[in-house]
C-alpha positions, 0 to 999 in steps of 0.5 A: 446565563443569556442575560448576563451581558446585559447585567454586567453592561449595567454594572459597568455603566454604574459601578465600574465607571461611573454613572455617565460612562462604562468602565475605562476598559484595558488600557496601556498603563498611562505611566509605563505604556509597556504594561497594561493598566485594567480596572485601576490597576497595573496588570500583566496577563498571564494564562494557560488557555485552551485551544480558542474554541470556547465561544464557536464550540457549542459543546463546550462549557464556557461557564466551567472553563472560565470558573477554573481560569479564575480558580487557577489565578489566570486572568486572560484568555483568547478566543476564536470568532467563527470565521476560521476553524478546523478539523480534528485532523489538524495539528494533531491536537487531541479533542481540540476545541477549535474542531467542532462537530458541524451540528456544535459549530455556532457561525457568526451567520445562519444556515444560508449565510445571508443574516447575523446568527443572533444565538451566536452573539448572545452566546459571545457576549455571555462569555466575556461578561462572565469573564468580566465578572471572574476579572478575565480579559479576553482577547477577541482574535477576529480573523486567522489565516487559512493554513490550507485550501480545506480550512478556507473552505469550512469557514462560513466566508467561504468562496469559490472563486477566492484563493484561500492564499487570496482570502486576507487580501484586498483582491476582492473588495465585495469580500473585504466589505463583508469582513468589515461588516463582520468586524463592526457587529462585533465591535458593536456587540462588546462596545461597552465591555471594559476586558476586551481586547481586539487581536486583527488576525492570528499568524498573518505571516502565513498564506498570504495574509497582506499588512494593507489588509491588517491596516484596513482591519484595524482602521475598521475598528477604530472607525467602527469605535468612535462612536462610542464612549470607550475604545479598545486596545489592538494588537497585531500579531507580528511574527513567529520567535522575534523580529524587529518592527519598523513600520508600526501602524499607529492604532495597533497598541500591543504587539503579539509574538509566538513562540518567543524563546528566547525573548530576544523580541523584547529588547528589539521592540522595546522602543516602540512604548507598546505592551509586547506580548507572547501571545502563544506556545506550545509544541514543545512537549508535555513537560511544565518546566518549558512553558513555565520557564518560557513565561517567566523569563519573558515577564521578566525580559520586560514583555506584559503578556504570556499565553500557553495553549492549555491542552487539558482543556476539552469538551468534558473537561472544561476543568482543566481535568483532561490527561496530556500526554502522548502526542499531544503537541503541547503542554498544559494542566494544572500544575502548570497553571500553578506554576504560572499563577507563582509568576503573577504572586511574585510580579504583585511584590514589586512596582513594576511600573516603575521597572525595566529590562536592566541587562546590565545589572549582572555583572556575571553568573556561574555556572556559564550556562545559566539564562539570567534575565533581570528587571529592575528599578536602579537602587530600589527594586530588582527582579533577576530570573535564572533557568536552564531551558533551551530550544533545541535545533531539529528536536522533538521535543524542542525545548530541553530544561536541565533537572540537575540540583545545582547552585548559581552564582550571581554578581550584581552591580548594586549602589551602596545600602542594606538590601533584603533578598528572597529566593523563590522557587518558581515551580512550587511556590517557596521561598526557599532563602530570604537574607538581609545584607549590607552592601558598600556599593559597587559589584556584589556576590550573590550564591543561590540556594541549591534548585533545579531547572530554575529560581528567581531573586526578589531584591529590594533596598531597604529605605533609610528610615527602615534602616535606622529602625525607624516606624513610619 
């Protein structure tokens, strides 16, 4: 496998762009910059991805986990680049991959910390051109904040004399110049993959982490690029559950959200025209039902990019074979990933570039405390999402979904024409009701088949030539 990256670097610069140039990477949809355009396609990402280890965990099967990424439908996952780790004892997470053994931990650098770890960035570029090969983006989070003094201290960027509150900072510019440099290897080691995406640092919110700091990051990728034929997107990760951005740094294109349920974060950012992303959940319980929810009504609230921690990966278990249960503090498995590849099959009906988070289409929905999201093209297409899922104040699980069988009832605000709505079950798959009605404009009744914890509409207005029965 050590030769793939040079393999695909080949196949890019002769297939997938051309003979000149490498492939246009993953980009903003040049038509609707609130998706993502990849390999000439629209694209939303959707995964649920194991706990970020998969590059720096030398016991960890990559090949077999990217196999069952790519049997199971997804198509990102993120990853960790060996400058943050943790200890089996953080967050409770059972077998976590980003807990490696010292002998299985692969650093950036050798032993003494002086040269770059050559096997550590074959190993790298092996993983995102099998990744690139099974249509997996991968995002290449650079840097993550240090939750406690024992996490700085196991990072190979270890100093004594730095704080680890003061480690993301520009307090000590000998440190920051050796972050830069670890940041120009990287991007010079994957300057010619098309399915990267640069992620400046995970939940710099906590400890310390300064934004002047993230600005420099950033710049330092933009600058370390344009030498190069292609540029990459940047994200920035903002907040924990939702906040307003008011000072967006220019090079950053993608705008990374945790824990975003509601998706609240969407309506409040949609005017930036960046792809907005809920980029991480977990830690509300074992249960499929909240992280399907959470990623469909996100999707369909407008955002492009959903991303659950998938606890049924692990050293031995690369499959996704791992049982969650327990303690674990987060889902996975796959079932849900089933669940979340019934998300991206009902997304590919519509064009959704020419759509938008519409709030005003449903007039209203019965009973009153159904969740209802939409995404629409006025007069053509429609995508409406309805659930019973709600987070919960100091409550362990935190997310509680009604199972009850029930039905809904939605008035829709519609213009004049002949419609054709379908029913979909999103946790198995079905389409449990398709109709075709007419409709003379103005507000229409829609009653759902009966489900239980949630249902999504597909509707779509027939066009004129379809309706007089006419063959195109």
């Amino acid at each position: 496998m050590v030769q793939d990256w040079r393999m695909y670097r080949l196949f890019a610069l002769l297939v997938l762009g051309g003979c000149a140039v490498p492939a246009q990477p993953l980009r903003l949809h040049p038509a609707n910059p609130h998706y993502y355009e990849f390999r000439g396609k629209p694209t939303v990402l959707i995964t649920s991805a194991e706990h970020y280890g998969a590059v720096l965990n030398g016991a960890f099967d990559s090949i077999r986990y990217l196999d069952t990424l790519a049997a199971d439908g997804m198509n990102l996952t993120r990853v960790f680049m060996g400058v943050y780790r943790e200890t089996e004892k953080d967050f409770g997470i059972f077998r976590n991959t980003l807990a490696p053994s010292d002998q299985d931990f692969i650093s950036p650098w050798t032993a003494d910390g002086r040269s770059w770890n050559e096997a550590y960035f074959r190993r790298l570029k092996d993983f995102v051109a099998q990744a690139g090969r099974r249509g997996i983006v991968v995002e290449i989070t650079l840097f993550c904040t240090y939750y406690g003094e024992h996490l700085w201290k196991i990072s190979p960027l270890y100093r004594a004399d730095v704080a680890y509150t003061d480690a993301l900072t520009l307090k000590y510019p000998d440190l920051v110049r050796r972050q830069q440099e670890f940041v120009r290897k990287v991007v010079g080691e994957l300057r010619d993959f098309d399915n990267v995406l640069y992620e400046i640092c995970n939940e710099p919110y906590f400890a310390g982490v300064s934004l002047e700091w993230q600005a420099l990051i950033a710049k330092t990728i933009v600058e370390a690029e344009s030498r190069f034929p292609i540029r990459h997107l940047i994200a920035q990760n903002i907040a924990n559950h939702h906040q307003r951005v008011t000072n967006l740094d220019p090079n950053v294109s993608v705008l990374n959200f945790h824990y975003a349920r509601p998706p609240v974060t969407v309506a409040l950012n949609y005017d930036w025209n960046r792809v907005i992303a809920f980029d991480e959940t977990g830690f509300d319980g074992t249960m499929d039902a909240a992280y399907r929810i959470q990623g469909w009504e996100f999707l369909i609230a407008g955002g492009a990019h959903y991303n659950n921690l998938d606890y049924s990966f692990a050293v031995g278990h690369e499959d996704g074979s791992q049982r969650v249960g327990g303690d674990q503090p987060g889902g996975g498995g796959a079932s849900l990933r089933k669940q979340l590849k019934t998300l991206a099959t009902f997304l590919s009906q519509f064009d959704f570039i020419r759509m938008k988070p519409d709030p005003n289409i449903v007039l209203s929905v019965t009973p009153a405390d159904t969740s209802v999201t939409a995404l629409a093209e006025a007069g053509k297409q429609y995508a409406v999402y309805l659930h019973h899922g709600k987070v919960l104040a100091d409550h362990r699980p935190r997310y509680a979904v009604r199972t009850s069988r029930q039905t809904a009832t939605l008035t829709l605000q519609l213009p004049p024409g002949t419609y054709v709505a379908r029913w979909w079950n999103p946790r198995t798959g079905q389409i449990e009701v398709t109709e075709t009605f007419p409709h003379s404009g103005s507000s229409k009744p829609l009653t759902s088949p009966v489900y239980q914890e949630d249902l999504a509409l597909e509707l779509k207005r027939q066009s004129a030539g379809v309706q007089a029965g006419i063959v195109r």
